[in-house]
Residue, then its C-alpha position, 0 to 999 in steps of 0.5 A: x435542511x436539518x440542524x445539528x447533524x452534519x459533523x465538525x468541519x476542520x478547515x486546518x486538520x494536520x495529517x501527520x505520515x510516518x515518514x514525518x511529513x505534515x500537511x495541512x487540509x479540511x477534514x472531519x478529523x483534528x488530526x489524522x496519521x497514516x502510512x504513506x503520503x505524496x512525500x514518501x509514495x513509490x508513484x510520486x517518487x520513482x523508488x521502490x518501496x516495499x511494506x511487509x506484512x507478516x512476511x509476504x513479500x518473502x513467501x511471494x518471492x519464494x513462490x515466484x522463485x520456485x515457479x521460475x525454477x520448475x521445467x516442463x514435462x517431457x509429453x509422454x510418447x503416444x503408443x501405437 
Protein backbone atom coordinates (compact mmCIF):
# COMPACT_ATOMS: atom_id res chain seq x y z
CA UNK A 1 0.00 0.00 0.00
CA UNK A 2 1.28 3.39 -0.87
CA UNK A 3 2.41 5.77 1.96
CA UNK A 4 1.00 9.46 2.32
CA UNK A 5 -1.74 9.28 0.30
CA UNK A 6 -4.80 8.68 2.21
CA UNK A 7 -6.27 12.07 3.79
CA UNK A 8 -6.38 13.15 7.54
CA UNK A 9 -8.89 10.89 9.32
CA UNK A 10 -11.01 13.00 12.29
CA UNK A 11 -12.27 10.46 14.71
CA UNK A 12 -14.37 13.57 16.54
CA UNK A 13 -14.78 16.02 13.53
CA UNK A 14 -18.00 18.32 14.80
CA UNK A 15 -21.05 18.74 12.39
CA UNK A 16 -22.70 21.70 13.35
CA UNK A 17 -26.78 21.96 11.59
CA UNK A 18 -28.27 25.57 11.31
CA UNK A 19 -30.79 24.44 13.71
CA UNK A 20 -27.84 24.41 16.43
CA UNK A 21 -27.71 20.97 16.85
CA UNK A 22 -23.77 19.17 16.98
CA UNK A 23 -22.94 15.97 16.55
CA UNK A 24 -19.75 14.32 16.96
CA UNK A 25 -18.39 11.70 14.04
CA UNK A 26 -15.18 10.43 11.96
CA UNK A 27 -15.01 12.34 8.88
CA UNK A 28 -11.90 13.73 6.69
CA UNK A 29 -13.27 17.22 7.47
CA UNK A 30 -12.56 19.07 11.12
CA UNK A 31 -15.81 20.57 10.96
CA UNK A 32 -18.43 20.67 8.67
CA UNK A 33 -22.21 22.77 8.63
CA UNK A 34 -25.00 21.86 6.96
CA UNK A 35 -28.62 22.53 6.34
CA UNK A 36 -30.58 19.84 7.90
CA UNK A 37 -29.57 17.12 10.52
CA UNK A 38 -31.68 13.75 12.45
CA UNK A 39 -32.94 16.88 14.88
CA UNK A 40 -34.65 19.17 12.45
CA UNK A 41 -35.55 16.44 9.56
CA UNK A 42 -39.23 16.41 8.20
CA UNK A 43 -38.77 12.18 8.23
CA UNK A 44 -37.53 11.91 11.53
CA UNK A 45 -39.50 14.45 13.12
CA UNK A 46 -43.32 14.18 11.50
CA UNK A 47 -43.57 18.08 10.54
CA UNK A 48 -43.46 19.87 7.54
CA UNK A 49 -40.92 21.84 6.94
CA UNK A 50 -40.61 23.62 3.57
CA UNK A 51 -36.90 25.31 2.52
CA UNK A 52 -37.48 27.75 -0.31
CA UNK A 53 -35.54 28.49 -3.23
CA UNK A 54 -35.80 31.62 -5.14
CA UNK A 55 -39.65 31.36 -4.68
CA UNK A 56 -40.48 27.69 -5.69
CA UNK A 57 -42.46 26.72 -3.17
CA UNK A 58 -44.81 29.67 -4.36
CA UNK A 59 -44.68 29.14 -8.20
CA UNK A 60 -45.33 25.04 -7.61
CA UNK A 61 -48.30 26.28 -5.46
CA UNK A 62 -49.53 28.79 -8.15
CA UNK A 63 -49.22 26.07 -10.80
CA UNK A 64 -50.94 23.54 -8.66
CA UNK A 65 -53.65 25.86 -7.89
CA UNK A 66 -54.22 27.04 -11.42
CA UNK A 67 -54.10 23.44 -12.93
CA UNK A 68 -57.05 22.64 -10.02
CA UNK A 69 -58.68 25.38 -11.14
CA UNK A 70 -59.20 24.53 -14.80
CA UNK A 71 -62.38 22.49 -16.12
CA UNK A 72 -62.43 20.09 -19.05
CA UNK A 73 -63.51 20.97 -22.51
CA UNK A 74 -66.92 20.24 -23.54
CA UNK A 75 -66.01 17.42 -26.95
CA UNK A 76 -67.21 19.00 -29.78
CA UNK A 77 -70.48 17.30 -31.39
CA UNK A 78 -69.86 15.06 -34.20
CA UNK A 79 -71.48 16.40 -37.66
CA UNK A 80 -73.37 13.94 -39.34
Amino acid sequence: MKQDIHPQYFPKAQIICSCGKTHEIGSTKEKMEVEICSNCHPFFTGQEKLIDTAGRVEKFKARQAKAAGTTKTKAKPKKK
